[in-house]
N, CA and C atoms as a LAMMPS dump frame, in Angstrom:
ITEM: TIMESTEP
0
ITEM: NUMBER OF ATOMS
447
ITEM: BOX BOUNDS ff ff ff
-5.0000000000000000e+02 5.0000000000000000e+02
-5.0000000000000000e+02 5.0000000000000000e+02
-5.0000000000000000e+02 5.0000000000000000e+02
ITEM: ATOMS id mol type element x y z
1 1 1 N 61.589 -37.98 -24.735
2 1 2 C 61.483 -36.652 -25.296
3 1 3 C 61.185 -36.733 -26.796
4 2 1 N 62.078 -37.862 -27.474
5 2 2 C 61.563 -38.028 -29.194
6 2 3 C 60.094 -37.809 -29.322
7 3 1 N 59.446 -38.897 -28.293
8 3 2 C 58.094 -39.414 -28.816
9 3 3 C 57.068 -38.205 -28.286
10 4 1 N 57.523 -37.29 -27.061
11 4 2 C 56.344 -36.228 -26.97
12 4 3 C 56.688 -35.386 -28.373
13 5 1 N 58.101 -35.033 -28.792
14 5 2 C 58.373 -34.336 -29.966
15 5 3 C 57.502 -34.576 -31.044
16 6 1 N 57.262 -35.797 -30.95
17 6 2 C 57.1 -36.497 -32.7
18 6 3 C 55.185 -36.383 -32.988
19 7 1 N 55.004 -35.908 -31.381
20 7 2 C 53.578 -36.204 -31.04
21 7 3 C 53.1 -37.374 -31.042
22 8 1 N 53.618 -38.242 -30.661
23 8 2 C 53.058 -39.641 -29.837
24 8 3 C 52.822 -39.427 -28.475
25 9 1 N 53.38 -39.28 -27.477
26 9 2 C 53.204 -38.736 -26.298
27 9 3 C 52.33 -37.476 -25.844
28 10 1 N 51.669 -37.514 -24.807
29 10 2 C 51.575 -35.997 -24.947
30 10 3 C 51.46 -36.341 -23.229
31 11 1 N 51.593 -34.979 -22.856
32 11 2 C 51.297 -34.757 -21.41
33 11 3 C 50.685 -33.789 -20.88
34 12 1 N 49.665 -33.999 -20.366
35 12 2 C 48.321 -33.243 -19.672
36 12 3 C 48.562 -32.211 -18.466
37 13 1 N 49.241 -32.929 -17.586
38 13 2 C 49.558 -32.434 -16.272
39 13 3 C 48.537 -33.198 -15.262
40 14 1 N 48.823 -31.934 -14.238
41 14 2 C 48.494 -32.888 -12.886
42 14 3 C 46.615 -33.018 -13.188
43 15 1 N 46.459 -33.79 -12.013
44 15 2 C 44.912 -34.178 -11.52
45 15 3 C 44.095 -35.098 -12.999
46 16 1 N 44.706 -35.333 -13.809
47 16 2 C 44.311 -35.871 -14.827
48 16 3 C 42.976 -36.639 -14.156
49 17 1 N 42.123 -36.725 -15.645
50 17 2 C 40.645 -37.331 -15.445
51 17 3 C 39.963 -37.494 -17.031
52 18 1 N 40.012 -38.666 -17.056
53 18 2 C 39.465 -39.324 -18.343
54 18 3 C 38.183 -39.7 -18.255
55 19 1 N 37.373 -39.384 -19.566
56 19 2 C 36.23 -39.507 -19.653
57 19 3 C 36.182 -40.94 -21.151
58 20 1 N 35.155 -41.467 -21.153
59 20 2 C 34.385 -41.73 -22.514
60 20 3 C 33.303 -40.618 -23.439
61 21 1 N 33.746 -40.998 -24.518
62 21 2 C 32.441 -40.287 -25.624
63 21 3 C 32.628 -41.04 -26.927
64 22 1 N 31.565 -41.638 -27.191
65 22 2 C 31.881 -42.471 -28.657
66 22 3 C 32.674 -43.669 -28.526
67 23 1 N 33.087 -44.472 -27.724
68 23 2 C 33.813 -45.212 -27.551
69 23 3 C 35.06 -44.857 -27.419
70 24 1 N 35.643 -43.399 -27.51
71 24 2 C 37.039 -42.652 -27.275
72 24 3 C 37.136 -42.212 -26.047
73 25 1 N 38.291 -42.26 -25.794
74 25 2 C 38.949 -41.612 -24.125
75 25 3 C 38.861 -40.097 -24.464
76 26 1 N 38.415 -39.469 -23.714
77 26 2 C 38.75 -38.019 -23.716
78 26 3 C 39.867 -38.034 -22.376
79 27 1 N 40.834 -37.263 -22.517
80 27 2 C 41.582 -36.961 -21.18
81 27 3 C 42.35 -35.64 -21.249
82 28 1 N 42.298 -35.001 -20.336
83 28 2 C 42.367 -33.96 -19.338
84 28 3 C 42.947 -33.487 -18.497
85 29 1 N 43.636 -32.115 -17.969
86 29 2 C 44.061 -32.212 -16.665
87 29 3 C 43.015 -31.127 -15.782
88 30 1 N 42.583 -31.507 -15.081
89 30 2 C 41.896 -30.294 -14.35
90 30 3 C 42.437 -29.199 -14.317
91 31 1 N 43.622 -28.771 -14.292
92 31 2 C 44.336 -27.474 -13.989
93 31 3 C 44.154 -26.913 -15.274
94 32 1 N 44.39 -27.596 -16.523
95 32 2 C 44.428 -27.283 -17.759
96 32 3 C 43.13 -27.509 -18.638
97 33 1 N 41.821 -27.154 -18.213
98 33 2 C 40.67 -27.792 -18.963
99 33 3 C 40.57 -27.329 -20.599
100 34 1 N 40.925 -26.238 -20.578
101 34 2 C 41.205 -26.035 -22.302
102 34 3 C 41.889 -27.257 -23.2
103 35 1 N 42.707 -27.76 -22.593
104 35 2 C 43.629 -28.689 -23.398
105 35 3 C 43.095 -30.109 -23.213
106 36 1 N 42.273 -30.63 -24.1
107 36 2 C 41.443 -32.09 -23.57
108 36 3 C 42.323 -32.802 -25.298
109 37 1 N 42.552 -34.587 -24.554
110 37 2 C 43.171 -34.742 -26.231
111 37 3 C 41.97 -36.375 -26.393
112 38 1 N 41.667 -36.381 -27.333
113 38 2 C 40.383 -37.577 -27.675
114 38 3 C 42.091 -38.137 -28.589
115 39 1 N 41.693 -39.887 -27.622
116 39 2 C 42.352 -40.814 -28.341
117 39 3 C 41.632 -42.699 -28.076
118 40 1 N 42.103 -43.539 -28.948
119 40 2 C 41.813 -44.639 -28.626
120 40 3 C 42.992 -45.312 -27.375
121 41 1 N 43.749 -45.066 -26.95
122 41 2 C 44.299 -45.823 -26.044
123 41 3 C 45.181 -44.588 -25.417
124 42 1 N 44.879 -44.958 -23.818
125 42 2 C 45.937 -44.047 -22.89
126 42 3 C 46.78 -45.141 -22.127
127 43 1 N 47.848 -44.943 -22.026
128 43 2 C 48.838 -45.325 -21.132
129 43 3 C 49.059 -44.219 -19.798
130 44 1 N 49.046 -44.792 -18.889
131 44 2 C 48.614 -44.081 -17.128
132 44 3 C 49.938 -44.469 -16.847
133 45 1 N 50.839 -43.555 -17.001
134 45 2 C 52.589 -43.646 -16.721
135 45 3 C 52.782 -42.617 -15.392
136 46 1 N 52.476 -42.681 -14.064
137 46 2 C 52.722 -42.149 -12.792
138 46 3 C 52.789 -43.235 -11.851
139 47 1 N 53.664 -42.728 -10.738
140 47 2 C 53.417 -43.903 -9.768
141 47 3 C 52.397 -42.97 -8.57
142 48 1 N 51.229 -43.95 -8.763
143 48 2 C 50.214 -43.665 -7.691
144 48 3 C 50.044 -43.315 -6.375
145 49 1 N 49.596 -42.283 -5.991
146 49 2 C 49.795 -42.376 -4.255
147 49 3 C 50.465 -43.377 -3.507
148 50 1 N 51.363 -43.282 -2.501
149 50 2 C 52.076 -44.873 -1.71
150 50 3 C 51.821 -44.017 -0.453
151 51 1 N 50.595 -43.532 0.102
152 51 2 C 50.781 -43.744 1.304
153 51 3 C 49.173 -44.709 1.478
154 52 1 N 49.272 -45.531 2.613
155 52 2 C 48.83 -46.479 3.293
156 52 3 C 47.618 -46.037 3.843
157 53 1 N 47.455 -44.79 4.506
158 53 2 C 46.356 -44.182 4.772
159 53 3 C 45.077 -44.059 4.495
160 54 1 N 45.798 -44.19 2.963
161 54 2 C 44.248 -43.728 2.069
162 54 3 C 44.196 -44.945 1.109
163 55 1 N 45.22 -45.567 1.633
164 55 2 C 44.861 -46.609 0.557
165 55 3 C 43.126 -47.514 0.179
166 56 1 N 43.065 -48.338 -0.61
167 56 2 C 41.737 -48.323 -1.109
168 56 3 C 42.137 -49.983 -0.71
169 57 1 N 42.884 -50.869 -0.621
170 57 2 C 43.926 -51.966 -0.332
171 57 3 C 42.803 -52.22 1.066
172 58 1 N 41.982 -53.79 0.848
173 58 2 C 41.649 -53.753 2.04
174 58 3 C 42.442 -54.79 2.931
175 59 1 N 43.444 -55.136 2.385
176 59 2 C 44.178 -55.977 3.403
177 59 3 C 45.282 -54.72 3.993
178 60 1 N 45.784 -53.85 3.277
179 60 2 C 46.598 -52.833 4.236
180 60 3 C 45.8 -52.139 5.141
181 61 1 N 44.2 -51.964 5.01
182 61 2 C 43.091 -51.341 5.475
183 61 3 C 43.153 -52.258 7.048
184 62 1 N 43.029 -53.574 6.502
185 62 2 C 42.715 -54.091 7.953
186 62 3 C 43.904 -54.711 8.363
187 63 1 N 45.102 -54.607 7.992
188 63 2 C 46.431 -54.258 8.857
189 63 3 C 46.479 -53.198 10.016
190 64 1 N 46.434 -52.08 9.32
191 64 2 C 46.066 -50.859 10.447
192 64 3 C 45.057 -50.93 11.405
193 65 1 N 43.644 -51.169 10.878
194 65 2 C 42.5 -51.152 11.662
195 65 3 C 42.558 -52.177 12.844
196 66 1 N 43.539 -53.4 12.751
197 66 2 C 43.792 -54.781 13.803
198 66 3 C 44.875 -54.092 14.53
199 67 1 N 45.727 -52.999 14.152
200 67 2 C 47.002 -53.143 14.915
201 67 3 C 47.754 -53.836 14.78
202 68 1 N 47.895 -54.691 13.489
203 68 2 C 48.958 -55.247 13.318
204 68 3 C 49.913 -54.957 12.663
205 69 1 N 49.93 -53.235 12.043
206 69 2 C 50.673 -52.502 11.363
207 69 3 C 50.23 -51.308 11.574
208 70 1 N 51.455 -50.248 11.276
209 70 2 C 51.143 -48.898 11.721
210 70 3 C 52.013 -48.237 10.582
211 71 1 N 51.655 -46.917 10.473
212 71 2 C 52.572 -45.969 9.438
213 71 3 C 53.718 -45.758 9.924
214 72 1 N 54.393 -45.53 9.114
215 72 2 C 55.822 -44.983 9.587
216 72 3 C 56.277 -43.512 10.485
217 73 1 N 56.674 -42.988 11.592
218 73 2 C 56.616 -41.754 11.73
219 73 3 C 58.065 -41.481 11.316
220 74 1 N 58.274 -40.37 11.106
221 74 2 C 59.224 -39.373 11.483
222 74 3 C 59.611 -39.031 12.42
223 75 1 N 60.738 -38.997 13.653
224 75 2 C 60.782 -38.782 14.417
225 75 3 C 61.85 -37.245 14.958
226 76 1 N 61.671 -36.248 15.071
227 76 2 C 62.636 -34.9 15.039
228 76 3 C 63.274 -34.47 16.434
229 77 1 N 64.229 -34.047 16.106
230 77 2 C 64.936 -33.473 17.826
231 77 3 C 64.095 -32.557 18.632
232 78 1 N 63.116 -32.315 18.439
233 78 2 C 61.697 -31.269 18.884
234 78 3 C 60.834 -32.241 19.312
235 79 1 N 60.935 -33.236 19.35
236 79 2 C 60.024 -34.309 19.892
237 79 3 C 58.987 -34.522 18.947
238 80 1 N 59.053 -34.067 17.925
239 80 2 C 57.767 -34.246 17.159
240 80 3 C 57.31 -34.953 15.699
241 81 1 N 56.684 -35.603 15.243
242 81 2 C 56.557 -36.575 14.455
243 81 3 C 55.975 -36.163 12.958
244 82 1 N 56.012 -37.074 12.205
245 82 2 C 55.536 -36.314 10.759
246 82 3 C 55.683 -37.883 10.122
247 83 1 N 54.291 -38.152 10.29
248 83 2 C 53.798 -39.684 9.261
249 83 3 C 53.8 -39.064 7.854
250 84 1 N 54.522 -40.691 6.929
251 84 2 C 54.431 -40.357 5.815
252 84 3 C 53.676 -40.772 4.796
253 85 1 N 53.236 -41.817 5.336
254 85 2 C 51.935 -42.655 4.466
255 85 3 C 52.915 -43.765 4.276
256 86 1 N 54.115 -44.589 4.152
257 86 2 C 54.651 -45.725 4.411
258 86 3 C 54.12 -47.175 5.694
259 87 1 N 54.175 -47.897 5.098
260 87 2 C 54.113 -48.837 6.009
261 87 3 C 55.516 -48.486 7.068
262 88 1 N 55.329 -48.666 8.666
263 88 2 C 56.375 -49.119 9.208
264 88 3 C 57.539 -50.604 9.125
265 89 1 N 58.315 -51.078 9.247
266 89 2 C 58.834 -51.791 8.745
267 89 3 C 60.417 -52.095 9.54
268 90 1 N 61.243 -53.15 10.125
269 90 2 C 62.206 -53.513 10.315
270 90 3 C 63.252 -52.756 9.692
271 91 1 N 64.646 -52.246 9.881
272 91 2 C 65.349 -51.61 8.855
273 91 3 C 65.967 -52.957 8.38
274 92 1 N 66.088 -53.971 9.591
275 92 2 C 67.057 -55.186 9.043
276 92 3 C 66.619 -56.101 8.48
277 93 1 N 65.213 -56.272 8.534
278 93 2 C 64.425 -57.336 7.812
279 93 3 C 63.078 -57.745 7.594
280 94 1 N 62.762 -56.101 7.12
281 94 2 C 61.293 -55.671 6.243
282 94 3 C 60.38 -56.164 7.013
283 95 1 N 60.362 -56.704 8.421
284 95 2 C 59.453 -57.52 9.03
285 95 3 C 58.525 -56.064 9.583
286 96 1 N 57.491 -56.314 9.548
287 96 2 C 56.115 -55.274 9.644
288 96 3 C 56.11 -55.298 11.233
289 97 1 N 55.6 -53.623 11.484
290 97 2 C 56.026 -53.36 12.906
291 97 3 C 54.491 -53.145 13.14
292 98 1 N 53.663 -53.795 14.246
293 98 2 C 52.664 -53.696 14.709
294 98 3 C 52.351 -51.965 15.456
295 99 1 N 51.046 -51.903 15.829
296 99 2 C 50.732 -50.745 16.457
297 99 3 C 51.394 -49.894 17.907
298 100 1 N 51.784 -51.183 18.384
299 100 2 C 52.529 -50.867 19.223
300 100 3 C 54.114 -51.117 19.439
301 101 1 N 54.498 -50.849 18.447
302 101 2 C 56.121 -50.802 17.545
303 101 3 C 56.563 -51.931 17.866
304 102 1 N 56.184 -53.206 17.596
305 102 2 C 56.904 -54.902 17.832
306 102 3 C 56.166 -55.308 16.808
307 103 1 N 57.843 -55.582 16.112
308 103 2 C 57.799 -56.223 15.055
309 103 3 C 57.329 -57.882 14.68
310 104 1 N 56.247 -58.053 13.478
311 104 2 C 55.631 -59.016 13.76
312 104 3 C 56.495 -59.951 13.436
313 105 1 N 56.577 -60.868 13.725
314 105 2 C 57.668 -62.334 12.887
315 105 3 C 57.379 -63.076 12.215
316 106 1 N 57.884 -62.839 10.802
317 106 2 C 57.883 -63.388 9.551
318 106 3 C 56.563 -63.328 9.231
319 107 1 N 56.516 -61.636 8.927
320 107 2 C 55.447 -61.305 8.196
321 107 3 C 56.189 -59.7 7.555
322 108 1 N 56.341 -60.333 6.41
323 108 2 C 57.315 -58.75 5.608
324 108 3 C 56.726 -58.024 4.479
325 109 1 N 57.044 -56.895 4.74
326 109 2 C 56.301 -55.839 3.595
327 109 3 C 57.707 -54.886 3.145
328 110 1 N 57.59 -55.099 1.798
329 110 2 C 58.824 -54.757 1.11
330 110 3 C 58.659 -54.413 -0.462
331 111 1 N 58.845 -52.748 -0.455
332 111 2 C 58.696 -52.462 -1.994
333 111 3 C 57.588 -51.098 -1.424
334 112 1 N 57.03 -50.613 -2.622
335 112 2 C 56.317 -49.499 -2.904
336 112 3 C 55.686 -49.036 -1.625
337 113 1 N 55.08 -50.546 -0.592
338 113 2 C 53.901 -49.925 0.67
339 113 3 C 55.047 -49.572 1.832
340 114 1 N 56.025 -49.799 1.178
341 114 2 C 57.21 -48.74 1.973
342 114 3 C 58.202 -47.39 1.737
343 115 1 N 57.452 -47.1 0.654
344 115 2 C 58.359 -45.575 0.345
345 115 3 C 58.036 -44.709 1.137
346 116 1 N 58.67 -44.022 1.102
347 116 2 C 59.202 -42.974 2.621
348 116 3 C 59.605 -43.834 3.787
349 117 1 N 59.605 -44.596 3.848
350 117 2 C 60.551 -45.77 5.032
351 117 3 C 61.563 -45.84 4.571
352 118 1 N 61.563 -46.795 3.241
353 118 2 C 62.626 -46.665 2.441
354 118 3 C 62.11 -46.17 0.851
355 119 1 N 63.209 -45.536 0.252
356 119 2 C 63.06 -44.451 -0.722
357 119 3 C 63.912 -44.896 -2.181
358 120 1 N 63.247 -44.958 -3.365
359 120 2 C 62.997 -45.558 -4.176
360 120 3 C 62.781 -46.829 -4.558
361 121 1 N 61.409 -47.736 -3.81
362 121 2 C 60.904 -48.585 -3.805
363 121 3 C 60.577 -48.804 -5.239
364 122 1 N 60.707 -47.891 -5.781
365 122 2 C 59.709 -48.19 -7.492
366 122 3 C 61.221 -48.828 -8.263
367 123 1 N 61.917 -48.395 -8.395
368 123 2 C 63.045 -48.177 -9.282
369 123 3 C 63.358 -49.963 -9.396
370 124 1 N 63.871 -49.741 -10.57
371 124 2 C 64.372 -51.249 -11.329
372 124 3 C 65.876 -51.615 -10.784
373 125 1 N 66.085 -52.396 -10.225
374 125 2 C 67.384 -52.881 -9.135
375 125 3 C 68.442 -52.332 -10.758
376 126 1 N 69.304 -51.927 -9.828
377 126 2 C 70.786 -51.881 -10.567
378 126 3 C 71.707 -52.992 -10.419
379 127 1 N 71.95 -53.513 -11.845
380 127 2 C 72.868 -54.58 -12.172
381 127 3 C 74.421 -54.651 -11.847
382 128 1 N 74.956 -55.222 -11.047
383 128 2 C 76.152 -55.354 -10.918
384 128 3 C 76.849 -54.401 -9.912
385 129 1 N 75.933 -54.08 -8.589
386 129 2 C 76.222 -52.665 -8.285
387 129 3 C 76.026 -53.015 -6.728
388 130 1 N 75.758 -54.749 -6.559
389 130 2 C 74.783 -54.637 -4.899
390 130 3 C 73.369 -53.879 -4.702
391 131 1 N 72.775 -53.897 -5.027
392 131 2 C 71.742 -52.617 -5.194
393 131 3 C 70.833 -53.071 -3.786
394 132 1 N 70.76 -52.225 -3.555
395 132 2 C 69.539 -52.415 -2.279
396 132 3 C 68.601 -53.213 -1.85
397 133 1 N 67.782 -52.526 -3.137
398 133 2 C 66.219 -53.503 -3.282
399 133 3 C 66.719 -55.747 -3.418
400 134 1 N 68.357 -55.49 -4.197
401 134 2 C 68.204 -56.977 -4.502
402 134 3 C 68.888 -57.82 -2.842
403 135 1 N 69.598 -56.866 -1.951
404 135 2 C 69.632 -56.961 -1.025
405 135 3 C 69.043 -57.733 -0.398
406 136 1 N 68.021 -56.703 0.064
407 136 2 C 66.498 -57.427 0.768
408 136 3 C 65.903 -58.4 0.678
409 137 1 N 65.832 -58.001 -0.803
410 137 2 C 64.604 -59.445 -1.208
411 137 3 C 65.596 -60.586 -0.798
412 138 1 N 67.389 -61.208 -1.12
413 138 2 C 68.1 -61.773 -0.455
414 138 3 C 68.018 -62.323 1.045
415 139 1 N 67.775 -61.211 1.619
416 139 2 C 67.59 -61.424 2.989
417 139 3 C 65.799 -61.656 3.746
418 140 1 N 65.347 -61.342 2.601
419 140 2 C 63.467 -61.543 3.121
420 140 3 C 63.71 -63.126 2.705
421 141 1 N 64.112 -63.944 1.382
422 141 2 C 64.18 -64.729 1.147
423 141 3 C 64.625 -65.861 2.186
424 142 1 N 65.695 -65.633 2.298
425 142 2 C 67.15 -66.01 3.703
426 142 3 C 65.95 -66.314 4.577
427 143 1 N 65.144 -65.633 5.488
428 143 2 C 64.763 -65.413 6.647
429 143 3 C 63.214 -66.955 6.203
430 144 1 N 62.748 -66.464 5.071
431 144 2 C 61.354 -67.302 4.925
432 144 3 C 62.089 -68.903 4.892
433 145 1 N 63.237 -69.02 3.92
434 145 2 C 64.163 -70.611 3.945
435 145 3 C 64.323 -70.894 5.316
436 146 1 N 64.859 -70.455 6.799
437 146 2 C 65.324 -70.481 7.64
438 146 3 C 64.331 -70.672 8.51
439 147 1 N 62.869 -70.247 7.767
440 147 2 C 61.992 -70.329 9.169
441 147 3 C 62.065 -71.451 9.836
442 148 1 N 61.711 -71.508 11.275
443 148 2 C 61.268 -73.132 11.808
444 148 3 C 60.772 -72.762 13.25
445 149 1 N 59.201 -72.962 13.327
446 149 2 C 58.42 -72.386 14.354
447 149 3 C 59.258 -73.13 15.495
């Protein structure tokens, strides 16, 4: 809050879209086209789309397209489903669930290409607390030491 105060920061809003002119960034929010700010350096502080769908990722691309991974659904007491753009995923051990929900073995996806599976993938582990994320990686670790075809 100091630094938008102080005018170091500034914030555009949504749909942002940066241009060049002169060797300067122009940037923008579409919603807001009146308000354009010309600077030499932008910092891109959002976390980017995380669903899988649309990803641009051609190895998550041809995960899906082989069937060897599928999105996550939602599943409701109405019988009815609601994908979230997450990778599907093991709850016990991040191991990636193929197209036809069997999980592949010792092949794990863990972190961001799983939010909405699991929910705050971005966030910086909490110290001294057990934290989730350091959990996992514990147990993704555990599982890769242990392998033996």
């Amino acid at each position: 809050m100091a630094l938008i105060k102080a005018g170091v920061v500034k914030i555009l809003g949504p749909k942002l879209t940066v241009e060049m002119k002169h060797h300067h960034f122009i940037a923008y929010s579409k919603q807001f086209l009146d308000y354009k700010v010309e600077t030499d350096g932008i910092v891109e502080a959002r976390l980017a789309s995380t669903d899988i769908r649309m990803s641009t990722n051609p190895l998550i691309q041809d995960l899906l397209k082989s069937g060897m991974a599928r999105p996550y659904q939602l599943h409701f007491k109405d019988d009815s489903t609601k994908q979230l753009g997450a990778m599907d995923v093991t709850t016990e051990t991040a191991e990636m669930i193929d197209s036809d929900g069997i999980p592949v073995p010792n092949v794990y996806i863990w972190g961001i290409s799983t939010e909405g599976r699991h929910w705050l993938t971005n966030g910086s582990p909490i110290p001294s607390v057990n934290d989730v994320r350091l959990r996992m990686a514990d147990t993704i670790a555990n599982q890769m030491l242990n392998y033996s075809e």
